[in-house]
N, CA, C and O atoms as a GROMACS GRO file, in nm:
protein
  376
    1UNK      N    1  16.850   7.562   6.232
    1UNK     CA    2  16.890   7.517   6.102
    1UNK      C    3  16.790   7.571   5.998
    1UNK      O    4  16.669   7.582   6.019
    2UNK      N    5  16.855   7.606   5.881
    2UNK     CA    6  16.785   7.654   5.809
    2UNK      C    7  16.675   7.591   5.704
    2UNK      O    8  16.750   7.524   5.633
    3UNK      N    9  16.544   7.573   5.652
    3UNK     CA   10  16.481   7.499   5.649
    3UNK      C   11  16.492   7.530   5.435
    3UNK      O   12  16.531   7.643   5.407
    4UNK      N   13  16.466   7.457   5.337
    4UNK     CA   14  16.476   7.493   5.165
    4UNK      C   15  16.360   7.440   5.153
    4UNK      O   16  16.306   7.368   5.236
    5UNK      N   17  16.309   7.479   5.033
    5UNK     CA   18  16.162   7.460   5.019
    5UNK      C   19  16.200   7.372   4.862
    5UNK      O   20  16.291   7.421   4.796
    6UNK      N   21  16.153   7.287   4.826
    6UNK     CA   22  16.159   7.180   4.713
    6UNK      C   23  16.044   7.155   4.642
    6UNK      O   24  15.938   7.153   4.704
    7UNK      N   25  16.045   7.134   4.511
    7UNK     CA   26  15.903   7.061   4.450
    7UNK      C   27  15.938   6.973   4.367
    7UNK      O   28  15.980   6.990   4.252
    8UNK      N   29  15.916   6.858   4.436
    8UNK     CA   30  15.912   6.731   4.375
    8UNK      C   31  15.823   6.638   4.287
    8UNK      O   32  15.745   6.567   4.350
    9UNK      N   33  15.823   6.628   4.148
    9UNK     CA   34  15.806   6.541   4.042
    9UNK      C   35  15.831   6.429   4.079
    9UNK      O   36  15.926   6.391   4.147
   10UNK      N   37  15.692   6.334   4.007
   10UNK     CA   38  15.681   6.187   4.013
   10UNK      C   39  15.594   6.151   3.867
   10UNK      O   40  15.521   6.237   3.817
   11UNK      N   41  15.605   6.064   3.827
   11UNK     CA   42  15.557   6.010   3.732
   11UNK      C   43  15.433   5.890   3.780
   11UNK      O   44  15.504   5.808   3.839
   12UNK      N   45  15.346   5.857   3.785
   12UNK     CA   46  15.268   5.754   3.819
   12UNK      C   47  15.147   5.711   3.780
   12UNK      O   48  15.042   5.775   3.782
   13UNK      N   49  15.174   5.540   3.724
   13UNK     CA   50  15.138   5.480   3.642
   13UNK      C   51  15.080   5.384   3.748
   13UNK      O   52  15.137   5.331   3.844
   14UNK      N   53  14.949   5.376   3.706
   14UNK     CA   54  14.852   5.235   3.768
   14UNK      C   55  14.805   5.137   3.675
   14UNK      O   56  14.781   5.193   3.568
   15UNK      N   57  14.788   5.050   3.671
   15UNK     CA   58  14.683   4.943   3.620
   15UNK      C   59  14.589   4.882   3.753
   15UNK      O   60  14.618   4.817   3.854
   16UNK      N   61  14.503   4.919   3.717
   16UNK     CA   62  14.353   4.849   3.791
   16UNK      C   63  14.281   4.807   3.713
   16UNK      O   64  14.272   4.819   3.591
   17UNK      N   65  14.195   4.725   3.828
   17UNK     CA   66  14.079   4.706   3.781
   17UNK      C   67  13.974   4.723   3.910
   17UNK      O   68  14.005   4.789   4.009
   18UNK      N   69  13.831   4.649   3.894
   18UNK     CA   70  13.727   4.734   3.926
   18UNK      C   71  13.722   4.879   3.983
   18UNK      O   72  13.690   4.971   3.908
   19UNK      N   73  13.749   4.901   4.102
   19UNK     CA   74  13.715   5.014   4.182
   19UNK      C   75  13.856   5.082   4.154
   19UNK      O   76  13.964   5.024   4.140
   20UNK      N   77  13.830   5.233   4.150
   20UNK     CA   78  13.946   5.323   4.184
   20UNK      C   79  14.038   5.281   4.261
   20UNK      O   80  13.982   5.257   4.368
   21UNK      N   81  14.166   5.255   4.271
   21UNK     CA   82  14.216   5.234   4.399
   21UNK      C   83  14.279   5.367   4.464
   21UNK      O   84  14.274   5.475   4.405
   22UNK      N   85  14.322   5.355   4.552
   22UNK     CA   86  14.396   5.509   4.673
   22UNK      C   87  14.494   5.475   4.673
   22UNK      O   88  14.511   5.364   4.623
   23UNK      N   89  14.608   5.544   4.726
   23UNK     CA   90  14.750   5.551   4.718
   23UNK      C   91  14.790   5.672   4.817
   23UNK      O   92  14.769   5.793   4.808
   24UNK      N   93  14.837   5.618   4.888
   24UNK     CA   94  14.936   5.725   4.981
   24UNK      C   95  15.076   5.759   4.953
   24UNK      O   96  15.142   5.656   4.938
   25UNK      N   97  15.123   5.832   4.944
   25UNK     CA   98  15.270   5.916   4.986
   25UNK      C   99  15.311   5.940   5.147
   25UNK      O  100  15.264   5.980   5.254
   26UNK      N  101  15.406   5.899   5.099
   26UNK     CA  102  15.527   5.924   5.218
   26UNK      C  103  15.614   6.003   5.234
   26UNK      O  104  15.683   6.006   5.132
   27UNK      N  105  15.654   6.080   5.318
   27UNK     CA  106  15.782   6.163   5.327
   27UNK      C  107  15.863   6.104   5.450
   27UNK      O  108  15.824   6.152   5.556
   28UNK      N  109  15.972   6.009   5.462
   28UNK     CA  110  16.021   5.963   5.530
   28UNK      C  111  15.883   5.893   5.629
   28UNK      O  112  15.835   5.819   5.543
   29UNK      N  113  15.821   5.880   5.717
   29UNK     CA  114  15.686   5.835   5.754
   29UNK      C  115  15.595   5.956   5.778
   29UNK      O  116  15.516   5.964   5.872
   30UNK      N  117  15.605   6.000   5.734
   30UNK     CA  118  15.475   6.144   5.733
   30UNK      C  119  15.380   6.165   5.622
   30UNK      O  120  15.408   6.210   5.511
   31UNK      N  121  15.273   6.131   5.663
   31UNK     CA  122  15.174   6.115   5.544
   31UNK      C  123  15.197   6.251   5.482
   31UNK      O  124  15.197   6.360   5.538
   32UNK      N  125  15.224   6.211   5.307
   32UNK     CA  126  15.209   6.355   5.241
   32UNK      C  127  15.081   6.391   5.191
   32UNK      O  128  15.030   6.503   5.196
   33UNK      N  129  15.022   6.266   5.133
   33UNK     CA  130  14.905   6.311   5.045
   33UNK      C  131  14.800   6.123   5.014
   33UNK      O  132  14.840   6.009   4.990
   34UNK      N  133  14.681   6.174   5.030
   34UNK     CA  134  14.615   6.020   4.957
   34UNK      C  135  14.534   6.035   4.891
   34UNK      O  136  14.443   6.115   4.914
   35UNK      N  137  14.546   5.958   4.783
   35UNK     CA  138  14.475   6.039   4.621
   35UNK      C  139  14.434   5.858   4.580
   35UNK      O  140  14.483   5.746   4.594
   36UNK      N  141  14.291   5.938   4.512
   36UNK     CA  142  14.244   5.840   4.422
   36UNK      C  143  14.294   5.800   4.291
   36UNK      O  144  14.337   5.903   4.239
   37UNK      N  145  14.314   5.689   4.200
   37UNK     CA  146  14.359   5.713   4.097
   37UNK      C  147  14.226   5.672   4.016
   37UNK      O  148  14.169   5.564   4.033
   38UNK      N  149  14.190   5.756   3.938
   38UNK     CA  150  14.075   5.731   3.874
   38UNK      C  151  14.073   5.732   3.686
   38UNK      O  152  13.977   5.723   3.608
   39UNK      N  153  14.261   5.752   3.653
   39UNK     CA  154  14.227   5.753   3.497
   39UNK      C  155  14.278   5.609   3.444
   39UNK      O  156  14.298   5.517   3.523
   40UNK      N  157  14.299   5.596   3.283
   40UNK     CA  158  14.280   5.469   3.215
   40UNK      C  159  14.368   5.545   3.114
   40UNK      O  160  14.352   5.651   3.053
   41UNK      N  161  14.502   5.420   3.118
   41UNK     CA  162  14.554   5.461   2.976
   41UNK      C  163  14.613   5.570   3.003
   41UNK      O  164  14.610   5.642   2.903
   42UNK      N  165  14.680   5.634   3.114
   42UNK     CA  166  14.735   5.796   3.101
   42UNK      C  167  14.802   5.754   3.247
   42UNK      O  168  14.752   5.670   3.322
   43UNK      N  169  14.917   5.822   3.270
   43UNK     CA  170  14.985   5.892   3.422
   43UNK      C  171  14.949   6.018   3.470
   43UNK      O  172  14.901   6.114   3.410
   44UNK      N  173  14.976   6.004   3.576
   44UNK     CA  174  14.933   6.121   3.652
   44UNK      C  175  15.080   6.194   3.705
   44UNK      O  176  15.151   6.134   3.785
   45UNK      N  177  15.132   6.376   3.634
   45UNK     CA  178  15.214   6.393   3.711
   45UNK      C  179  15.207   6.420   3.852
   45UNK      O  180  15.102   6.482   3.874
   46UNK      N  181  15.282   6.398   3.970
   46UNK     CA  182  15.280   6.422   4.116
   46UNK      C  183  15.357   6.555   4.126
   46UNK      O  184  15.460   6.591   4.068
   47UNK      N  185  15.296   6.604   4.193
   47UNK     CA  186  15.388   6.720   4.290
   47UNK      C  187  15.391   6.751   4.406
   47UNK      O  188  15.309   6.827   4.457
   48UNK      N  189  15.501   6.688   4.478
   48UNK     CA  190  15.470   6.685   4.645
   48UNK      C  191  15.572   6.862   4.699
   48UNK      O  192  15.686   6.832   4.736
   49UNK      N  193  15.556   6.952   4.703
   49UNK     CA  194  15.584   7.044   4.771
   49UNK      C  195  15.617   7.018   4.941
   49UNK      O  196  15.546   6.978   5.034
   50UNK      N  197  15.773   7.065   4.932
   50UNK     CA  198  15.830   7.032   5.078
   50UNK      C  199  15.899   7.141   5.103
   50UNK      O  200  15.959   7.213   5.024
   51UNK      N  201  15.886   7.153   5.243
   51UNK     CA  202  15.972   7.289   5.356
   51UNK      C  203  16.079   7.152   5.409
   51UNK      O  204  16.045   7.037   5.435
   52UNK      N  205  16.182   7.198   5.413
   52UNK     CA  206  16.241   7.137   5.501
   52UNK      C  207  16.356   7.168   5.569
   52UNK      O  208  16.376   7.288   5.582
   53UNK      N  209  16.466   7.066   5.633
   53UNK     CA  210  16.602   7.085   5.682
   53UNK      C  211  16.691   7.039   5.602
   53UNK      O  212  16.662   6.922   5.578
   54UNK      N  213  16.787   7.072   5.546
   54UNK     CA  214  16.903   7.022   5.459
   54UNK      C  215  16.886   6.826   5.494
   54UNK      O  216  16.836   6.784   5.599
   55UNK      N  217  16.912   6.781   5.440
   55UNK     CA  218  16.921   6.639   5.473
   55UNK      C  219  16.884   6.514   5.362
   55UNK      O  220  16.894   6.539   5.242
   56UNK      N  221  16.858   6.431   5.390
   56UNK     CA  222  16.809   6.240   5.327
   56UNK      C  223  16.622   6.259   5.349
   56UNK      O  224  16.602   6.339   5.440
   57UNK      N  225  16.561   6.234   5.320
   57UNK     CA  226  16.443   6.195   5.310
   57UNK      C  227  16.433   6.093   5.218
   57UNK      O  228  16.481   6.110   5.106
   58UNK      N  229  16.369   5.971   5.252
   58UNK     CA  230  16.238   5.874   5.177
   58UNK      C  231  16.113   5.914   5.149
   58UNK      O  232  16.019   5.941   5.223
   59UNK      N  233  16.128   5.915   4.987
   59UNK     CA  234  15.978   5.908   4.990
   59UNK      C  235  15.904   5.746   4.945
   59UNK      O  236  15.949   5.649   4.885
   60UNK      N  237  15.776   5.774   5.005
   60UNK     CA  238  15.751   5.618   4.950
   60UNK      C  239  15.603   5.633   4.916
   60UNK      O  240  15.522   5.693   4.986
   61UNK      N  241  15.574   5.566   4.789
   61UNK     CA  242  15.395   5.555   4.729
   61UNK      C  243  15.383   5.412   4.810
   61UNK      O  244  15.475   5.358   4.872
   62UNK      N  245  15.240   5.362   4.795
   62UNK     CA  246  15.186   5.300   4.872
   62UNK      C  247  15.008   5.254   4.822
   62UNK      O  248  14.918   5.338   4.826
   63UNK      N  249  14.989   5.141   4.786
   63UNK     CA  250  14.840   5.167   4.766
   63UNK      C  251  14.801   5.100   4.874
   63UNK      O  252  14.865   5.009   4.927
   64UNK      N  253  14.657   5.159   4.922
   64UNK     CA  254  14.581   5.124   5.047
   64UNK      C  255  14.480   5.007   4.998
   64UNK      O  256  14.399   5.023   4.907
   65UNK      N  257  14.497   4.875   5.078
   65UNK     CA  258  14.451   4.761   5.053
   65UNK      C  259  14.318   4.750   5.135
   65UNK      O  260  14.313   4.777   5.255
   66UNK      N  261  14.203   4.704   5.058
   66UNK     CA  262  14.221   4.584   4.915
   66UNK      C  263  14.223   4.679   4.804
   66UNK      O  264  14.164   4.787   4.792
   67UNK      N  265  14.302   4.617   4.724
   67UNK     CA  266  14.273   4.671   4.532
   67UNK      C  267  14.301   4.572   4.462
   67UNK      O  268  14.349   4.467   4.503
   68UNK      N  269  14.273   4.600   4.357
   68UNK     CA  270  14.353   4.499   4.246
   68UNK      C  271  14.435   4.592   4.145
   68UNK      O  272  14.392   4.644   4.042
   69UNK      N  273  14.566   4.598   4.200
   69UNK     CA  274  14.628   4.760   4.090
   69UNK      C  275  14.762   4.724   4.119
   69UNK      O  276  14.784   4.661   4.222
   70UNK      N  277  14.846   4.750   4.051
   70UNK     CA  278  14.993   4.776   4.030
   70UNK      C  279  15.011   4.933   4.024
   70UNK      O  280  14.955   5.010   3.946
   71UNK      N  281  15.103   4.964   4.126
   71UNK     CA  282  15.125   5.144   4.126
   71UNK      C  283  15.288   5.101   4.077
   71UNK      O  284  15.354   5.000   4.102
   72UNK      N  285  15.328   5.254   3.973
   72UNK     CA  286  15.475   5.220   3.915
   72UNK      C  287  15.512   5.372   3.962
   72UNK      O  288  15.422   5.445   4.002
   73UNK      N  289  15.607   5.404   3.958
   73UNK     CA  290  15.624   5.541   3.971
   73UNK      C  291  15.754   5.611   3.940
   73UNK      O  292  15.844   5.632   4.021
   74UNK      N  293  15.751   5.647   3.806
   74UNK     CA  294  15.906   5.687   3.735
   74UNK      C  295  15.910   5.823   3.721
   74UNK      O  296  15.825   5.912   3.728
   75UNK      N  297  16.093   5.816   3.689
   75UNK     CA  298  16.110   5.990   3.624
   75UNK      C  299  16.067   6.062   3.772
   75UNK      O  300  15.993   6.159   3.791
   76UNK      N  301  16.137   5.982   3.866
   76UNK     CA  302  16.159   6.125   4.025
   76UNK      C  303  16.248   6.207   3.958
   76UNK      O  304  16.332   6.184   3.871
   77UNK      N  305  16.198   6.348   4.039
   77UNK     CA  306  16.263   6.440   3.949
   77UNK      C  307  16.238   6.580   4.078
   77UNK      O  308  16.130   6.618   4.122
   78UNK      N  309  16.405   6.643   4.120
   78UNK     CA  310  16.341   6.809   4.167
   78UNK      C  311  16.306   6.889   4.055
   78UNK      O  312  16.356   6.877   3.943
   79UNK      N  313  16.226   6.965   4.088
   79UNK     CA  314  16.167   7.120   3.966
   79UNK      C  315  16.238   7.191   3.985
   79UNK      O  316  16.311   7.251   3.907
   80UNK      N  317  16.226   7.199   4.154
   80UNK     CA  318  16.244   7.384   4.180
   80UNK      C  319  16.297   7.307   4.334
   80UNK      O  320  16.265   7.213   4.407
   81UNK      N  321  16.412   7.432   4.324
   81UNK     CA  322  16.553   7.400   4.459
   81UNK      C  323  16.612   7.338   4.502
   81UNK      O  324  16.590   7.231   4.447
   82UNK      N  325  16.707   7.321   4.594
   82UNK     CA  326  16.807   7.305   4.579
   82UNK      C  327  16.812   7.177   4.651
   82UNK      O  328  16.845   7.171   4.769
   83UNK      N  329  16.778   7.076   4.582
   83UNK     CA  330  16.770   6.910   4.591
   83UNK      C  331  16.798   6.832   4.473
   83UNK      O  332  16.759   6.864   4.360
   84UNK      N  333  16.859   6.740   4.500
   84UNK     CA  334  16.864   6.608   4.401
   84UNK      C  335  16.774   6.472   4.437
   84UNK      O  336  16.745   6.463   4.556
   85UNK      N  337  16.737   6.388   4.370
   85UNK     CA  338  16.712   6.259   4.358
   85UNK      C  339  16.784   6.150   4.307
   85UNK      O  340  16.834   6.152   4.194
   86UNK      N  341  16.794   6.053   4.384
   86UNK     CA  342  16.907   5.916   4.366
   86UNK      C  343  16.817   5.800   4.454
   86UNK      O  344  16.785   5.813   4.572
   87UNK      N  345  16.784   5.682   4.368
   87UNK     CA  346  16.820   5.591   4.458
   87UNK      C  347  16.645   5.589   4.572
   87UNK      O  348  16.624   5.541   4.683
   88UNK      N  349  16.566   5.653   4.488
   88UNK     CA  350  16.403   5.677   4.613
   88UNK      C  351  16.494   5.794   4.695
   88UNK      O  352  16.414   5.886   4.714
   89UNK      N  353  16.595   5.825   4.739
   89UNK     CA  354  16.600   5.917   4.851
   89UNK      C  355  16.651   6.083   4.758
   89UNK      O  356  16.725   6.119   4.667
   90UNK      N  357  16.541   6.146   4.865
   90UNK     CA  358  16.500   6.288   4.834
   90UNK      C  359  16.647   6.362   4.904
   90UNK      O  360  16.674   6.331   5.020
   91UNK      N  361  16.729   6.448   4.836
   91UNK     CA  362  16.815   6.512   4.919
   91UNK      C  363  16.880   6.691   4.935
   91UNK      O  364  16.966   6.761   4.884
   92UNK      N  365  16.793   6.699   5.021
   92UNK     CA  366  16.780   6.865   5.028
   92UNK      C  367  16.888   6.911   5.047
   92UNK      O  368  16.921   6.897   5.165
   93UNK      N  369  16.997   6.982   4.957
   93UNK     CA  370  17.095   7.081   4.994
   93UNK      C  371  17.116   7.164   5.041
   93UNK      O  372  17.016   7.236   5.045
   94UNK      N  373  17.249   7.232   5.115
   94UNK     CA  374  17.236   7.328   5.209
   94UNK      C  375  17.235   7.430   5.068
   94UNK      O  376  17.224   7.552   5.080
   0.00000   0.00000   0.00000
C-alpha cells in the first residue's frame, strides 16, 4: 500500500503556572513528539510531519503530570497533502 506524506497544523494554547509544563503528542498511540511549553501570553504553532497509509488516524495532545496548566488546541488544520481534518481524526487520502 502506498504510503502520502502530510503536514499537520495545530494551534496550542496553555495557561500555567509555576514550572514549564511538557506535553506529548499522539499519532493514534505512537509517541510523536514531547515539548516543553515555556511561553506567556502567545500559542505555539505545531507541525507534526507524517508518512503514512491512506486511512483514520487520532491524534491526541496530552500534558505529562504533575502540572498546573490547561493545554487547548485549535484550528487543526492539513498544509500540505492529501488529508483532511474532522472531528480530532487525521484522514489521509488515497
Amino acid at each position: 500500500m502506498d504510503r502520502h506524506f502530510v503536514r499537520v497544523l495545530n494551534d496550542v494554547y496553555c495557561d500555567w503556572e509555576g514550572l514549564p509544563p511538557d506535553y506529548r503528542v499522539y499519532v493514534n498511540d505512537e509517541l510523536f513528539a514531547e515539548r516543553t511549553f515555556i511561553w506567556t501570553d502567545c500559542y505555539l504553532e505545531e507541525m507534526l510531519q507524517i508518512e503514512a497509509a491512506p486511512g483514520e488516524y487520532t491524534i491526541r495532545h496530552e500534558l505529562v503530570q504533575p502540572c498546573l496548566a490547561q493545554l487547548k488546541i485549535k484550528n487543526p488544520r492539513v498544509d500540505y497533502g492529501p488529508g483532511s481534518i474532522a472531528d480530532d481524526k487525521l484522514r489521509i487520502h488515497q
